[in-house]
N, C-alpha and C positions, 0 to 999 in steps of 0.2 A: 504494500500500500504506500503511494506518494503522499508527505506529508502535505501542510498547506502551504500554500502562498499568498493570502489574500494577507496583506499588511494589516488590516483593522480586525480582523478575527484570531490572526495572532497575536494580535495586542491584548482585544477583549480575554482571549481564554489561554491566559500563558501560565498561571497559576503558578507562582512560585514555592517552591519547595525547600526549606532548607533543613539539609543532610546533615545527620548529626557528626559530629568531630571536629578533628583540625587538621587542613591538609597543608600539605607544603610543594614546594617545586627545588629539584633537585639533579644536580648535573652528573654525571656517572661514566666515564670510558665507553667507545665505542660498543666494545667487545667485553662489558660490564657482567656479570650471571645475574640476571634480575628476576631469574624463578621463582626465588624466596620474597621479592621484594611485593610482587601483585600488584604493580599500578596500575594507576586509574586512567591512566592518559601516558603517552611516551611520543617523542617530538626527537627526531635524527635533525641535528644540526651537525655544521663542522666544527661548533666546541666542542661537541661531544651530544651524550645521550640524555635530551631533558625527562623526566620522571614526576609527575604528580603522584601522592603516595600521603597516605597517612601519616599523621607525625610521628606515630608512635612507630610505625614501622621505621621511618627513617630513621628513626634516635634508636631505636633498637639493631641498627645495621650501622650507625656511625655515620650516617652520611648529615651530610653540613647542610643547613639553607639560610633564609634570612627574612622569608618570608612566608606568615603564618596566614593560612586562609580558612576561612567556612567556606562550604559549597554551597548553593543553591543551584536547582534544576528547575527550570521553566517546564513546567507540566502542560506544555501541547506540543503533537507532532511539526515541527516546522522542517520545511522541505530543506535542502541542503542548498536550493535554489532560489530560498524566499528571498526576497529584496527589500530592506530598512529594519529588521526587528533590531538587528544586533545595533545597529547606528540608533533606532530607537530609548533602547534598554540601557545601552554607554551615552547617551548624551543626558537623559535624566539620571543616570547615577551619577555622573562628573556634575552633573549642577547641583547634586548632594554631596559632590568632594569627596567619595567616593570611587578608589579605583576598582578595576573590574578586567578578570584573564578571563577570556572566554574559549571554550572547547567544545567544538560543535560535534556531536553525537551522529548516527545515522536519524534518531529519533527524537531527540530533545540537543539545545543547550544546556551548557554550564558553564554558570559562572562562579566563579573563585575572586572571593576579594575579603577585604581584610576582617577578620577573624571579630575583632572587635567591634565592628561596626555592619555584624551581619543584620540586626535586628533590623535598622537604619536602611538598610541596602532593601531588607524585603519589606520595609512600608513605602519605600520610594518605586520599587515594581508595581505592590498593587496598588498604589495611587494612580500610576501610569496606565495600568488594568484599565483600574475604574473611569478617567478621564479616558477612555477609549472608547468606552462604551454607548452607544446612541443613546439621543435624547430621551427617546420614549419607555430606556431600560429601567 
């Protein structure tokens, strides 16, 4: 099934989720064993191997970050091809000061942003929801 792409129905029904824990982003050797590690997201660059991963995991393996996140997930299918959510979703959190990593799923987004101001981040989503929504909602 293709997800949506109608930009206002992504807005209205994106339902934000946020995933308990604390994630982090971490860089690792090309040729790293990251069997044990189970990330949530993995990104080949030519520094190397970036890694989202639970914190615990990573403090449990040694590996270093500097930067502590909550997840949220946008609870609707959006297409890999939608056009404006994510510009959407980043320019109301940056007007909430507010940064925001985004990892786009085959089925949902996620976003990863700062740990401490997740509460913050998911009233600024469903505010953006709710001003999405038609008049007569």
């Amino acid at each position: 099934m293709s997800g949506e792409t109608n930009l206002a129905r992504l807005l209205q029904s994106m339902t934000p989720h946020l995933n308990p824990g604390q994630y982090v982003f971490c860089c690792v050797a090309a040729d790293h064993d990251c069997s044990a590690l189970r990330p949530l997201a993995s990104v080949q660059e030519a520094e190397g191997l970036t890694l989202v991963l639970p914190r615990e995991s990573a403090d449990a393996h040694g590996l270093s970050y500097d930067y502590v996140a909550a997840w949220i997930t946008l609870q609707v299918h959006s297409s890999l091809a939608a056009v404006g959510l994510t510009a959407s979703f980043s320019a109301a959190l940056a007007q909430a000061c507010i940064s925001c990593n985004v990892v786009a799923g085959f089925h949902h987004d996620h976003l990863f942003v700062p740990s401490e101001r997740a509460e913050r981040a998911l009233s600024t989503l469903r505010a953006l929801a709710a001003s999405s929504l038609p008049e007569s909602a």
